[in-house]
gemmi code that builds the backbone of each chain (N, CA, C; Angstrom):
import gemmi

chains = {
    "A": [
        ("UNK", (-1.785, 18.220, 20.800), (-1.996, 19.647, 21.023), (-1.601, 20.443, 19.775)),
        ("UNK", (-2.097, 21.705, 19.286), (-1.895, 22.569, 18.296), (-1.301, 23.804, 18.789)),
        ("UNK", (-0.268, 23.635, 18.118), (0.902, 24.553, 18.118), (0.827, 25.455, 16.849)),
        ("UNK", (0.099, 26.594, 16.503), (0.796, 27.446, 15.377), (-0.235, 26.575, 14.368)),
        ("UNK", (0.135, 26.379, 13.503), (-0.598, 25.240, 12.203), (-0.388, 23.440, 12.262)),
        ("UNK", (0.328, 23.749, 13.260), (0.847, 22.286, 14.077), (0.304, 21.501, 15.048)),
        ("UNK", (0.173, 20.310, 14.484), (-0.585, 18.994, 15.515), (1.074, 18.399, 16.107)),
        ("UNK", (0.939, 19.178, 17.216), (1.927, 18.283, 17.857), (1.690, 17.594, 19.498)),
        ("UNK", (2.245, 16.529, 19.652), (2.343, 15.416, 20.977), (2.745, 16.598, 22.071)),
        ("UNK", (1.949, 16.603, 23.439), (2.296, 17.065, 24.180), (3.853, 17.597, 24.796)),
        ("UNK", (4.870, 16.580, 24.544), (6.477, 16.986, 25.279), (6.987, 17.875, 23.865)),
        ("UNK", (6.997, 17.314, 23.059), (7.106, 18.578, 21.840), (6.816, 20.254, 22.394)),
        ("UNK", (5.430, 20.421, 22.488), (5.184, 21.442, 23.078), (5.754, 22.116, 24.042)),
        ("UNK", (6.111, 21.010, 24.950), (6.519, 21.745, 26.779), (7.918, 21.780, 25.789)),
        ("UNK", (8.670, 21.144, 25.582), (10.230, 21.425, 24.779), (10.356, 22.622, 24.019)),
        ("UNK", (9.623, 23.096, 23.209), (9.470, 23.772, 22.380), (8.819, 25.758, 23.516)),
        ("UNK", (7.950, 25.064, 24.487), (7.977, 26.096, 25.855), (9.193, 26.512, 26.760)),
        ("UNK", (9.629, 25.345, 26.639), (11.258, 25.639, 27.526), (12.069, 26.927, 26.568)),
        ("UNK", (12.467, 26.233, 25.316), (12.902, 27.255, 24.547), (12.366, 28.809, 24.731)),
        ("UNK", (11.441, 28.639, 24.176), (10.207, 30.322, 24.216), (10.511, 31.050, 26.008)),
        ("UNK", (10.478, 30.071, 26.797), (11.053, 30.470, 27.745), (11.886, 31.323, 28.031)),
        ("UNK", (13.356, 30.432, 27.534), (14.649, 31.230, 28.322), (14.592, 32.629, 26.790)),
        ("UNK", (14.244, 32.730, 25.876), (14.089, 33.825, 24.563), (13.065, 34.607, 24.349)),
        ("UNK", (12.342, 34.459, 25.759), (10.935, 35.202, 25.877), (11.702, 36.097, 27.221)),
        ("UNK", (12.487, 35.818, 27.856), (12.825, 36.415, 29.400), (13.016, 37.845, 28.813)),
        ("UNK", (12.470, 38.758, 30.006), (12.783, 40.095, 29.817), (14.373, 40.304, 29.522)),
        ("UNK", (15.158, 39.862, 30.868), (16.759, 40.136, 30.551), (17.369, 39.397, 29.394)),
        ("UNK", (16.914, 38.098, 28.893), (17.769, 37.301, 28.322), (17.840, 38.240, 26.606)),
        ("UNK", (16.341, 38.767, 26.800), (15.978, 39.831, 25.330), (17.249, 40.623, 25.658)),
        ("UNK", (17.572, 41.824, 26.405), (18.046, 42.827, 26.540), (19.372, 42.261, 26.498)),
        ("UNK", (19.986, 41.306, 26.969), (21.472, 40.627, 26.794), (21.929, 40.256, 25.097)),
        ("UNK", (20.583, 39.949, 24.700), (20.643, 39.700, 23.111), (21.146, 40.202, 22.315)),
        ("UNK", (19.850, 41.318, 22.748), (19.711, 42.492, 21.670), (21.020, 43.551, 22.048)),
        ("UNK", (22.144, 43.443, 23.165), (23.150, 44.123, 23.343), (24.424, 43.483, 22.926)),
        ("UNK", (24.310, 42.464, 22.626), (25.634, 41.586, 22.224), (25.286, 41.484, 20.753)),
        ("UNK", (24.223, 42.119, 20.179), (23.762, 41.953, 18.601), (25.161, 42.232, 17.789)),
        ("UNK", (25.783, 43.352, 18.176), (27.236, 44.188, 17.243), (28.082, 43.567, 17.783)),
        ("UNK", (28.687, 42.882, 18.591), (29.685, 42.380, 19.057), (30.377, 41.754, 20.394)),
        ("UNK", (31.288, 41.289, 20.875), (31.184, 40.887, 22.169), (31.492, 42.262, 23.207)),
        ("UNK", (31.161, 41.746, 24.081), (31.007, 42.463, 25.596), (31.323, 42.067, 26.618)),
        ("UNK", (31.968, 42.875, 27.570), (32.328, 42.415, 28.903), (30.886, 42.439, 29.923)),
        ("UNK", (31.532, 41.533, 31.201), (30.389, 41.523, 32.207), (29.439, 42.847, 32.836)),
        ("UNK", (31.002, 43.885, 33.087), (30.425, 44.912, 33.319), (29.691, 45.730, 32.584)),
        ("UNK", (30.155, 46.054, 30.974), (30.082, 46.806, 30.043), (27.993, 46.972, 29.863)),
        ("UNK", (27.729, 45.178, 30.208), (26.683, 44.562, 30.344), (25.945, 45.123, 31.299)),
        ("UNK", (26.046, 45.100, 32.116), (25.872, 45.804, 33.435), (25.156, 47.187, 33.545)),
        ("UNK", (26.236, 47.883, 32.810), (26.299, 49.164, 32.852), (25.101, 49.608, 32.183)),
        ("UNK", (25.501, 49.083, 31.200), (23.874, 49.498, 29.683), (22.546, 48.760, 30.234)),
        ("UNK", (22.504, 47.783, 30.396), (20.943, 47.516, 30.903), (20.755, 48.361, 32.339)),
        ("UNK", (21.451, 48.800, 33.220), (21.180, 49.759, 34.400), (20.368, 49.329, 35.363)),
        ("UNK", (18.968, 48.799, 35.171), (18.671, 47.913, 35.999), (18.265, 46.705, 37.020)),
        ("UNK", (19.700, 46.197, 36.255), (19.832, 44.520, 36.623), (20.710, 44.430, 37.539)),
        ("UNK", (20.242, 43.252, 38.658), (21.386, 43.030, 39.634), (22.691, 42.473, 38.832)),
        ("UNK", (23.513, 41.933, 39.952), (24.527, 41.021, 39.633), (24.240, 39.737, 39.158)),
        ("UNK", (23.384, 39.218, 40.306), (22.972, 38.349, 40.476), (22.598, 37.888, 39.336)),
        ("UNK", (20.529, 38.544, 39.153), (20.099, 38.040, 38.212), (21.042, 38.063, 36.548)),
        ("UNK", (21.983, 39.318, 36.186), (22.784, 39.310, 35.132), (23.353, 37.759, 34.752)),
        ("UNK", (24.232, 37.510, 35.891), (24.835, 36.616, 36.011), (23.879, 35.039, 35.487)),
        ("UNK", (22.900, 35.306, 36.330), (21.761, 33.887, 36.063), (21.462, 33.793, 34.646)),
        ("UNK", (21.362, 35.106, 34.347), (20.811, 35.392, 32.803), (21.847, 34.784, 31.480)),
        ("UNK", (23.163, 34.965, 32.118), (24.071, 35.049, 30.973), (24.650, 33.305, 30.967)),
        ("UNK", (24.389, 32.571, 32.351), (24.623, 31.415, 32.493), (23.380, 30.599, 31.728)),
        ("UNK", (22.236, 30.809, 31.696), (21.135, 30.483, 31.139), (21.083, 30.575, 29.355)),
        ("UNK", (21.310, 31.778, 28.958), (21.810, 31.323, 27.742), (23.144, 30.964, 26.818)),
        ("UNK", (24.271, 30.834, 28.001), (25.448, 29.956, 27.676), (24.596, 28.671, 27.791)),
        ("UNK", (23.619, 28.400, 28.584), (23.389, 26.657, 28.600), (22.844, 26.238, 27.517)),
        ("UNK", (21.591, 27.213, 27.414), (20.838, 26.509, 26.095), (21.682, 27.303, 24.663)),
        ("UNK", (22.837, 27.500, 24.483), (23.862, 27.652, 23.171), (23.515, 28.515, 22.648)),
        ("UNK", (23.056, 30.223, 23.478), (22.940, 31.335, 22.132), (24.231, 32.465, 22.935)),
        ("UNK", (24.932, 31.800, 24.098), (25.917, 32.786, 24.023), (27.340, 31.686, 24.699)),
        ("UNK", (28.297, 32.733, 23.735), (29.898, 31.872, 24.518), (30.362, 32.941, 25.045)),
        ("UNK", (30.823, 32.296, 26.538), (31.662, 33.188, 27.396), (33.311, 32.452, 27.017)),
        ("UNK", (34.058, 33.362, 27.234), (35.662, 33.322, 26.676), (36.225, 33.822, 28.116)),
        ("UNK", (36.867, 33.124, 28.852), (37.811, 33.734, 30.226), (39.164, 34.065, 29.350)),
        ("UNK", (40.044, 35.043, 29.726), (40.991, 35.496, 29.162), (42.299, 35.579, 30.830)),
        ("UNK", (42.804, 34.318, 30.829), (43.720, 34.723, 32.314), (44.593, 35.668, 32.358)),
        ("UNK", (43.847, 36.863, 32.396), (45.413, 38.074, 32.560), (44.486, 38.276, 34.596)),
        ("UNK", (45.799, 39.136, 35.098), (44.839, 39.673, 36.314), (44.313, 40.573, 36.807)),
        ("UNK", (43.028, 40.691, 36.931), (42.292, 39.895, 37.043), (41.654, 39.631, 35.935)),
        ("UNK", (40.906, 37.988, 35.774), (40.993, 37.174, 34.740), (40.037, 38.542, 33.902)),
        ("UNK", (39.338, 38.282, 32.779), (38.697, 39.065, 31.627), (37.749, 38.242, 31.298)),
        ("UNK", (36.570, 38.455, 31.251), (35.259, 37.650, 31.060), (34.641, 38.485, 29.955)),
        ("UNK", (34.591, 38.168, 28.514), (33.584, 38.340, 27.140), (32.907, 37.311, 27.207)),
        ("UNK", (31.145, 37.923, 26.667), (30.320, 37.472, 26.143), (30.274, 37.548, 25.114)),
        ("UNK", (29.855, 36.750, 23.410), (29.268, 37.008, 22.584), (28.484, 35.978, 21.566)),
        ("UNK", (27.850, 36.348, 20.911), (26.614, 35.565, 20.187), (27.175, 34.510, 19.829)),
        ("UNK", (26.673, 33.658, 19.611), (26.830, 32.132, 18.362), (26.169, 32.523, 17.770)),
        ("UNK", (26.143, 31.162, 16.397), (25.599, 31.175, 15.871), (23.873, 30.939, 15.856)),
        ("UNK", (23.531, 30.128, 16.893), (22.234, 30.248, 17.362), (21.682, 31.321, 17.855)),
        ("UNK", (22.666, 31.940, 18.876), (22.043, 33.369, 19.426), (22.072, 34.777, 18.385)),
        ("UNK", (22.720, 34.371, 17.130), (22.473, 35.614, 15.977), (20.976, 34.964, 15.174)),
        ("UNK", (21.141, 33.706, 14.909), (19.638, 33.479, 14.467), (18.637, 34.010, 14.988)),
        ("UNK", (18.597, 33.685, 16.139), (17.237, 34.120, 16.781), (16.945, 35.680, 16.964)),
        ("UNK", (17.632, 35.836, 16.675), (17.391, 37.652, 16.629), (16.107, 37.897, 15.379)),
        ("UNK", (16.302, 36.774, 14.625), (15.163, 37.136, 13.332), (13.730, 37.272, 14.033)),
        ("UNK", (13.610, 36.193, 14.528), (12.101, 35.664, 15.056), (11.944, 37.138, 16.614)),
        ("UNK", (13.111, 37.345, 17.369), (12.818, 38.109, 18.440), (12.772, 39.487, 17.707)),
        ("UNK", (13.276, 40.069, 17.047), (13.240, 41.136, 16.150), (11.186, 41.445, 16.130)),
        ("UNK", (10.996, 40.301, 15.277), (9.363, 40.586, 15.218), (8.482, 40.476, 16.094)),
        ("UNK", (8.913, 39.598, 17.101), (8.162, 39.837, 18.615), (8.516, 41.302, 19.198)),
        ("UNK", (9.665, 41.541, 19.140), (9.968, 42.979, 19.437), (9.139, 44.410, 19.082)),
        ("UNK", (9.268, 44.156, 17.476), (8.759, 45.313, 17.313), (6.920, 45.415, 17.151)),
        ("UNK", (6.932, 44.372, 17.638), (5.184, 43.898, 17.819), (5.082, 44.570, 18.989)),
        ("UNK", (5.760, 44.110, 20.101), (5.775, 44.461, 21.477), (5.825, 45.938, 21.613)),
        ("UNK", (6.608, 46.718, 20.780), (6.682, 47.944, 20.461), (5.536, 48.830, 20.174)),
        ("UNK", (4.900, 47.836, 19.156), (3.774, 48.925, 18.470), (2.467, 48.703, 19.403)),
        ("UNK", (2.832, 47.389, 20.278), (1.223, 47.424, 21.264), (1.595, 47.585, 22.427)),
        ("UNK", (2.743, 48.234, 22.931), (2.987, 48.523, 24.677), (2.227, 49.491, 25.203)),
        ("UNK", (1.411, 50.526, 24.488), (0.695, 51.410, 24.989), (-0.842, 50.697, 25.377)),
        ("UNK", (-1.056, 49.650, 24.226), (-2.473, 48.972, 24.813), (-2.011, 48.525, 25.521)),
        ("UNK", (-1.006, 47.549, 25.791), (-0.589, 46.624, 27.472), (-0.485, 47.347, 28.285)),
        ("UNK", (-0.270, 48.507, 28.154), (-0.069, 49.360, 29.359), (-1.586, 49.998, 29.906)),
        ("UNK", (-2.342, 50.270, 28.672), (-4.102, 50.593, 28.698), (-4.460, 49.531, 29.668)),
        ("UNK", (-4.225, 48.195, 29.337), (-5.095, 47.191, 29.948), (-4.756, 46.792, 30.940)),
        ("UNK", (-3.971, 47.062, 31.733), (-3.291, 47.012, 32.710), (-3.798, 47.487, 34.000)),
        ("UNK", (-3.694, 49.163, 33.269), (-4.223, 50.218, 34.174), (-5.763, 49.797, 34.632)),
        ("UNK", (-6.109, 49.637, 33.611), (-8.133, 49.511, 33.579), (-7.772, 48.106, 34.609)),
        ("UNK", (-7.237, 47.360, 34.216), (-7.356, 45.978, 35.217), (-7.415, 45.959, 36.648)),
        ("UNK", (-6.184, 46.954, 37.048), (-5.807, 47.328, 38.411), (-6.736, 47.952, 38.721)),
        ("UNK", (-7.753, 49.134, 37.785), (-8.451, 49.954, 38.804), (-9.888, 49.024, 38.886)),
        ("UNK", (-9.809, 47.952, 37.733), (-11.463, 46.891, 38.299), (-10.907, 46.403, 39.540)),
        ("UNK", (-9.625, 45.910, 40.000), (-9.651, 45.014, 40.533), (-9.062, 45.792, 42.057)),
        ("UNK", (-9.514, 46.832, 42.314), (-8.714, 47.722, 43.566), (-9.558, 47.310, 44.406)),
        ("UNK", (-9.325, 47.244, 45.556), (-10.281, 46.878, 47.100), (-10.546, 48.395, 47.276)),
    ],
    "B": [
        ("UNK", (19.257, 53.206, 23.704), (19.783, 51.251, 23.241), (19.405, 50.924, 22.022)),
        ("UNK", (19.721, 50.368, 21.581), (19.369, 49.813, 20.398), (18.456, 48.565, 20.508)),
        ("UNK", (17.320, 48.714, 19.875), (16.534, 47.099, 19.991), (16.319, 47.066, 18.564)),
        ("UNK", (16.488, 45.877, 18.135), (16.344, 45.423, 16.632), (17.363, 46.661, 15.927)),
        ("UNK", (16.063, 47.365, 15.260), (16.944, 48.191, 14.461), (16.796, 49.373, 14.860)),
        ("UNK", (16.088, 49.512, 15.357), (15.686, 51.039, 16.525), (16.259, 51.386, 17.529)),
        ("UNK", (16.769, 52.793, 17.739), (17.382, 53.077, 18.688), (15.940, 53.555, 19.635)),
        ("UNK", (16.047, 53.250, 21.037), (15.605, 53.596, 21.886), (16.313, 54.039, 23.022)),
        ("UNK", (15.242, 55.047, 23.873), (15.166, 55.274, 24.885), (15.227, 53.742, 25.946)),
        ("UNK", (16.102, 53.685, 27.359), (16.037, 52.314, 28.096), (14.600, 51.962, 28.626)),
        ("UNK", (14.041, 53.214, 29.326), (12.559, 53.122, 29.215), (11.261, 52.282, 28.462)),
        ("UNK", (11.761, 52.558, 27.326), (10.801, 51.794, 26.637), (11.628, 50.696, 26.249)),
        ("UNK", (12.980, 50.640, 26.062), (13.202, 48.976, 25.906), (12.628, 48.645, 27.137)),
        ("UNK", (12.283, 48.732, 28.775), (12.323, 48.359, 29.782), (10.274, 47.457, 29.410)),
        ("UNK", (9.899, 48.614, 29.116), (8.555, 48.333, 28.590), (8.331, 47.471, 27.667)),
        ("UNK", (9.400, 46.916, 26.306), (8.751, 46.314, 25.801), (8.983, 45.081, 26.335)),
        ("UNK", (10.126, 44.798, 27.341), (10.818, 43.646, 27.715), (9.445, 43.439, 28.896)),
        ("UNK", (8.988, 43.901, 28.833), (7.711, 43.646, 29.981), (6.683, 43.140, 29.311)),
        ("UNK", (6.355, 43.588, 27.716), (5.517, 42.701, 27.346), (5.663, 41.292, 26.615)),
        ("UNK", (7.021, 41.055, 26.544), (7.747, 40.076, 25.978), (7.853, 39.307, 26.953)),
        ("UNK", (7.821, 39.602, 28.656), (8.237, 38.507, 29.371), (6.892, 37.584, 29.953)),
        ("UNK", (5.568, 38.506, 29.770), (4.212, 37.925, 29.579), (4.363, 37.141, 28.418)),
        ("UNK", (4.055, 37.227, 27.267), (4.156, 36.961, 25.961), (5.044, 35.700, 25.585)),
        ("UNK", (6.233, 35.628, 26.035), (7.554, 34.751, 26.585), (7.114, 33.625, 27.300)),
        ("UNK", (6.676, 34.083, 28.306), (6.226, 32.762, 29.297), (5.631, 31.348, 29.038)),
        ("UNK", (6.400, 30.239, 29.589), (5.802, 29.201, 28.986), (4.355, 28.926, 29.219)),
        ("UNK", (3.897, 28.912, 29.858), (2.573, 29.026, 30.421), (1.684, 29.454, 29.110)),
        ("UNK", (2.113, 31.123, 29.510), (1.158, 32.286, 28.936), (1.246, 31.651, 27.266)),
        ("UNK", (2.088, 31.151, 26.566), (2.034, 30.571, 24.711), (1.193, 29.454, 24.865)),
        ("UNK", (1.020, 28.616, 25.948), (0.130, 27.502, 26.223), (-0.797, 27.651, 25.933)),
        ("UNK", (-1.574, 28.877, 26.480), (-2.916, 29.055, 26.901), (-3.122, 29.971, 25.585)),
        ("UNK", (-2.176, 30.899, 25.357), (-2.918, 31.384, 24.231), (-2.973, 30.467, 22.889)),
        ("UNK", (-2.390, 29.578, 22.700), (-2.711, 28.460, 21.708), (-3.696, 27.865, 21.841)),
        ("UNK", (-4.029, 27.558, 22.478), (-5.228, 26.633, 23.106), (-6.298, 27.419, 23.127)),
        ("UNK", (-6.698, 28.973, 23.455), (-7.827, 29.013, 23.275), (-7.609, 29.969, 22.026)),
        ("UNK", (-6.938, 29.415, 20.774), (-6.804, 29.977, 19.666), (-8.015, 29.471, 18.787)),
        ("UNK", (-8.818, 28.502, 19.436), (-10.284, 28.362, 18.450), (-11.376, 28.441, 19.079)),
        ("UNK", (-11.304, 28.862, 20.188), (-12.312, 29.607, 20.919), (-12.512, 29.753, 22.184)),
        ("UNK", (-13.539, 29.861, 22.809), (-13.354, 30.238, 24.510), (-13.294, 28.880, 25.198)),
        ("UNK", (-12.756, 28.891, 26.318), (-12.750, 27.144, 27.192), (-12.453, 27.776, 28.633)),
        ("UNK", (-13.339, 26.569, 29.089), (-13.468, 26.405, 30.637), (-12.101, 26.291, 31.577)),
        ("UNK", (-11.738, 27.116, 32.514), (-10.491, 26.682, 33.631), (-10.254, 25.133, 33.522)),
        ("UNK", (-11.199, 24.579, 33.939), (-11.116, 23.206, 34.239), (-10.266, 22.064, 32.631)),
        ("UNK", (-10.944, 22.594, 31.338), (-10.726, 22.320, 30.281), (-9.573, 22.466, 30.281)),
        ("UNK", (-8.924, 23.550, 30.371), (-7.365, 24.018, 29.877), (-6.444, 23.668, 30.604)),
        ("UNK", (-6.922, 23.687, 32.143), (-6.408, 22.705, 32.762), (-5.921, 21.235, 32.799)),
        ("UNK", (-7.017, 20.318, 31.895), (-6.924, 19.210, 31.459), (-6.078, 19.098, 30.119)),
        ("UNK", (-6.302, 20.245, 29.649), (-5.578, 20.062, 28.401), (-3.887, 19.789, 28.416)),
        ("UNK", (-3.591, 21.223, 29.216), (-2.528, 21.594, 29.621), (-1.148, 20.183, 30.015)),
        ("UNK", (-2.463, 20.133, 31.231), (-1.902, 18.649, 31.937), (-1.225, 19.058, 33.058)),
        ("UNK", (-0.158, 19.386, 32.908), (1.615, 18.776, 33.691), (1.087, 20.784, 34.680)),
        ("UNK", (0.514, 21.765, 34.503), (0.688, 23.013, 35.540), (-0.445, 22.998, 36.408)),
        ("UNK", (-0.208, 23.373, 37.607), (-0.747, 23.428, 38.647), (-2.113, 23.818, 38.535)),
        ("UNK", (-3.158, 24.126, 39.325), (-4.180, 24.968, 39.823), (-3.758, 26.432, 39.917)),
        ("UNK", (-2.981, 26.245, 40.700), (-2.219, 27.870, 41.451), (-1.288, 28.409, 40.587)),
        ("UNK", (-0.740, 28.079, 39.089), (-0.083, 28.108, 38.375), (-0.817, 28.808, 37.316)),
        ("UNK", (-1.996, 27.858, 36.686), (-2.411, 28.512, 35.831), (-3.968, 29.319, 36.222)),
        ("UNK", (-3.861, 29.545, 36.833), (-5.071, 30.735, 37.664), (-3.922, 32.119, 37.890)),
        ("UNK", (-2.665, 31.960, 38.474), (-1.801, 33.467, 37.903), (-1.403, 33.747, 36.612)),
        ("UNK", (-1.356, 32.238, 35.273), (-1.174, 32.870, 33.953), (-1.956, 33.463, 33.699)),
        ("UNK", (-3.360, 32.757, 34.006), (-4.838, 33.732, 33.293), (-5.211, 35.079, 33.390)),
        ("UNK", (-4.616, 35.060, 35.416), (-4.636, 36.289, 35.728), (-3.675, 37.514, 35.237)),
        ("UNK", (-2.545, 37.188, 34.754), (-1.824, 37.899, 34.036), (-1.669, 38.186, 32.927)),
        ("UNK", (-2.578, 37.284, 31.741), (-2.943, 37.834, 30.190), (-4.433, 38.610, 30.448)),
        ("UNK", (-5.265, 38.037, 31.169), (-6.458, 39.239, 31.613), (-5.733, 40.630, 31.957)),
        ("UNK", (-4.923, 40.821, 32.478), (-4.377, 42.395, 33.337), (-4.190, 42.878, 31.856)),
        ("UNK", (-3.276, 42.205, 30.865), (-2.196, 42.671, 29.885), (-3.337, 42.587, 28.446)),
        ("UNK", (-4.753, 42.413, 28.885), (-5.499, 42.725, 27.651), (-5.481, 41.428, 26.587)),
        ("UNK", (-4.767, 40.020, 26.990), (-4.789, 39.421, 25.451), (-5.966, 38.639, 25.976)),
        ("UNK", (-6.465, 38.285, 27.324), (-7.391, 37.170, 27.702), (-8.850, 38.020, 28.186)),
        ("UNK", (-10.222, 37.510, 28.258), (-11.103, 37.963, 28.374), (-11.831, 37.095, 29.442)),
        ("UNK", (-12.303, 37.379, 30.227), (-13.036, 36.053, 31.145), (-14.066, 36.628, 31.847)),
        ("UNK", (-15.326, 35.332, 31.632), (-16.730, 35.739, 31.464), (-17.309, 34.792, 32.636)),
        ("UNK", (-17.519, 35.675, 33.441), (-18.098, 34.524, 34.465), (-20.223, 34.699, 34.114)),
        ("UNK", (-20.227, 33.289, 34.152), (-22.301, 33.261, 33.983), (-21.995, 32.651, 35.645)),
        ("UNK", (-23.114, 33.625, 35.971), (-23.814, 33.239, 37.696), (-24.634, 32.174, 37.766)),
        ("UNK", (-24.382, 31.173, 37.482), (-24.865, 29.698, 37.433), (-24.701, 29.303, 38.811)),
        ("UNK", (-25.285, 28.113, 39.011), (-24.639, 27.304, 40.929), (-24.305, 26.086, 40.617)),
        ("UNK", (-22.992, 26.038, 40.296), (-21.691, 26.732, 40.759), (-21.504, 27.966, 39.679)),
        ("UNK", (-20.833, 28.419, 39.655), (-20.489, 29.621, 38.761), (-19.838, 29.360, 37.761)),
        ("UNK", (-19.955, 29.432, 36.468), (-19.223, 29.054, 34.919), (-18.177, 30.130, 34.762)),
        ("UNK", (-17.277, 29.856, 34.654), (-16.153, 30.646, 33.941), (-15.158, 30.165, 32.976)),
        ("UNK", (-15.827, 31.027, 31.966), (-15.495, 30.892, 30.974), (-13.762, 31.925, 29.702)),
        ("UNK", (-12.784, 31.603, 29.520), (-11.730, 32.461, 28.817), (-11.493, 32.414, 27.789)),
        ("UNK", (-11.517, 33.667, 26.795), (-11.460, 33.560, 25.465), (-9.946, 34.684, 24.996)),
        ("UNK", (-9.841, 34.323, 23.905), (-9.247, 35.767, 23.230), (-9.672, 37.278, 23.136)),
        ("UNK", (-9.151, 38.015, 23.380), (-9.722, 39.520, 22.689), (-8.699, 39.645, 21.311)),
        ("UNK", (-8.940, 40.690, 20.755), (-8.223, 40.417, 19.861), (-6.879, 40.644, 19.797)),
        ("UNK", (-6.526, 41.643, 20.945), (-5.029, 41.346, 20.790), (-4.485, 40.603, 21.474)),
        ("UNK", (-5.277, 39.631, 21.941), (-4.136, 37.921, 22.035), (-4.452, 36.638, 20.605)),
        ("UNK", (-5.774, 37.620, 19.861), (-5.493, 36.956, 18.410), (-4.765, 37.004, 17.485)),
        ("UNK", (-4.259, 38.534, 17.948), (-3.222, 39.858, 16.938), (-1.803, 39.051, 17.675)),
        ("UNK", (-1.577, 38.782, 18.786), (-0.004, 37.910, 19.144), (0.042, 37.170, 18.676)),
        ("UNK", (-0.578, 36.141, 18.020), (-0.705, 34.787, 17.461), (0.728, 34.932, 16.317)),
        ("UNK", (0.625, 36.249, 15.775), (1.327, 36.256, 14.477), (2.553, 36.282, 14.764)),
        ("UNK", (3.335, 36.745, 15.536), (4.743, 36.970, 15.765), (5.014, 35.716, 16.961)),
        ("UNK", (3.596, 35.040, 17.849), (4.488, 34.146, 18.560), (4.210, 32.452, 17.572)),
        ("UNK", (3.700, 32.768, 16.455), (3.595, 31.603, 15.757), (5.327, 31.457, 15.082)),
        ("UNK", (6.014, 33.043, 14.724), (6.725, 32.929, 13.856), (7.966, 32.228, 15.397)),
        ("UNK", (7.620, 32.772, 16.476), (8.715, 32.339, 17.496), (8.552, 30.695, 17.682)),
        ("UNK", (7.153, 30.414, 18.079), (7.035, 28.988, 18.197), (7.453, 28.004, 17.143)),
        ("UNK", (7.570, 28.370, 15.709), (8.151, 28.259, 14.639), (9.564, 28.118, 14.612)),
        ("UNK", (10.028, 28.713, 15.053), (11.699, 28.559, 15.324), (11.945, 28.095, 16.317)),
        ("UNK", (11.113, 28.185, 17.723), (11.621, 27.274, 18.549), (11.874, 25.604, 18.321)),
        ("UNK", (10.621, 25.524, 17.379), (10.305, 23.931, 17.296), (11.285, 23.139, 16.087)),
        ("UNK", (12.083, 24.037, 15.613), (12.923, 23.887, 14.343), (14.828, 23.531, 15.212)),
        ("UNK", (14.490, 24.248, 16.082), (15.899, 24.678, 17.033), (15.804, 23.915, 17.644)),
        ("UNK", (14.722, 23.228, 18.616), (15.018, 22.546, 19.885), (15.948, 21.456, 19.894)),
        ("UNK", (16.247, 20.816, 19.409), (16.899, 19.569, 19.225), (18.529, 20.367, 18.915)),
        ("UNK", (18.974, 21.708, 18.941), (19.870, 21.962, 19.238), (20.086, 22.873, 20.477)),
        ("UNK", (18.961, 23.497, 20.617), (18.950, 24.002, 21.938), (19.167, 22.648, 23.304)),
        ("UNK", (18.519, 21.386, 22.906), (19.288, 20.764, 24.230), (20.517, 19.714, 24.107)),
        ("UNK", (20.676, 19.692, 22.813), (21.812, 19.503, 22.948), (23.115, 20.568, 23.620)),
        ("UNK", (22.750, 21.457, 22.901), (23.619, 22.990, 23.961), (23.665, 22.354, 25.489)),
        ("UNK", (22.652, 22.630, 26.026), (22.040, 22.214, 27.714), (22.768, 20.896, 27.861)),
        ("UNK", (22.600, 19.794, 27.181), (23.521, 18.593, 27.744), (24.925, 18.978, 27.754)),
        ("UNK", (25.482, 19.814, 26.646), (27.114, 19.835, 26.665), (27.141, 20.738, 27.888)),
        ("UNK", (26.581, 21.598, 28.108), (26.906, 22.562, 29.456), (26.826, 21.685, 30.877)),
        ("UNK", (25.877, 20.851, 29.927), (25.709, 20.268, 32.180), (26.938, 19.232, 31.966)),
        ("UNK", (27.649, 18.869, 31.004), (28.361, 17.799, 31.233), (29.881, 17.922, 31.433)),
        ("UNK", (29.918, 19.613, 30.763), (31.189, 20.826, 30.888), (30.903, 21.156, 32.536)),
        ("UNK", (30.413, 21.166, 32.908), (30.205, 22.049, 34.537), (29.580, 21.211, 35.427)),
        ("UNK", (29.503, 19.638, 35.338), (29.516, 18.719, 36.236), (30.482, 18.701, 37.130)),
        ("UNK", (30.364, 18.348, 38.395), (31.554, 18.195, 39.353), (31.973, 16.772, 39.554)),
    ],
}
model = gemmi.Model(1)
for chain_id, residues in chains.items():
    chain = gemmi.Chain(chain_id)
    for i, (resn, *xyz) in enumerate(residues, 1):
        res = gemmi.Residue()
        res.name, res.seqid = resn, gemmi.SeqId(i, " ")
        for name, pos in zip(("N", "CA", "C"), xyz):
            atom = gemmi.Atom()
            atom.name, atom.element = name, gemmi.Element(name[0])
            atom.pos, atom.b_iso = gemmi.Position(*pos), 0.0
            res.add_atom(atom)
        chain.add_residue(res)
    model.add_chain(chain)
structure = gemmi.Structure()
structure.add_model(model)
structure.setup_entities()
């Protein structure tokens, strides 16, 4: 299969999809791009994205502690103290999401054009 | 908020994280690679694909058609041909998700290593 300028073997690909995956997620962007300056608490997190559950937050921030772009630090005072902040993998990738970003930026008004037109071909 | 280097309104971070989570999707980088040299049949991409469903990739298609990057041409044949291509701005994504697929495929081999140390830290 061709990937980019790349002849690559099918599991390459799906591996290489997993990644794009969890760094393509709406929240996992917005957790990113908020821990960019420094670490953060759970709530602090919370607060600034505005509308994320607990839940999904939580799923979000466990998801990229797994695949290594964020370390959580427990601090036992009481009650315990939970920081998030970048590694070194999760400051890399800011390069490559940076330009998906501001791509996403300069064409959200056509996604939003094509959208609209879609819904009204496709209304009963 | 701040995204990249831009301060924004949450609004439109909310928006661009909407076209990033299309764009993101493992699926949706599949398909737009694949018909990165020209138009192909459901059935084709399907085969290509391999390992996603029927019911899987009939909602990716349906969701880069809504969002403007996919085009799909049905000829009234018996049975009916349907056919999916690029428009151009799922030729115009190519550039920023080549530079992502690019780094994913450079990273992966530390991205699961990450994923093994976590599942082997939080095994019971």
């Amino acid at each position: 299969m061709k990937l980019g300028n790349l002849d690559l073997p099918s599991d390459v690909c799906r591996s290489v999809g997993d990644v794009l995956a969890r760094i393509g997620d709406k929240w996992s962007v917005l957790v990113i791009v908020l821990l960019k300056d420094g670490s953060k608490r759970f709530s602090e997190l919370r607060r600034e994205i505005g509308t994320v559950s607990q839940k999904m937050l939580t799923a979000t921030l466990r998801g990229l502690e797994r695949d290594g772009y964020v370390k959580r630090t427990v601090t036992p005072t009481i009650p315990p103290r939970v920081d998030y902040e970048l590694t070194d993998l999760g400051r890399d990738v800011m390069v490559p999401l940076n330009a998906m970003a501001n791509w996403a930026l300069s064409r959200r008004e056509q996604v939003e054009a094509a959208r609209k037109a879609y819904d009204k071909r496709n209304k009963r």
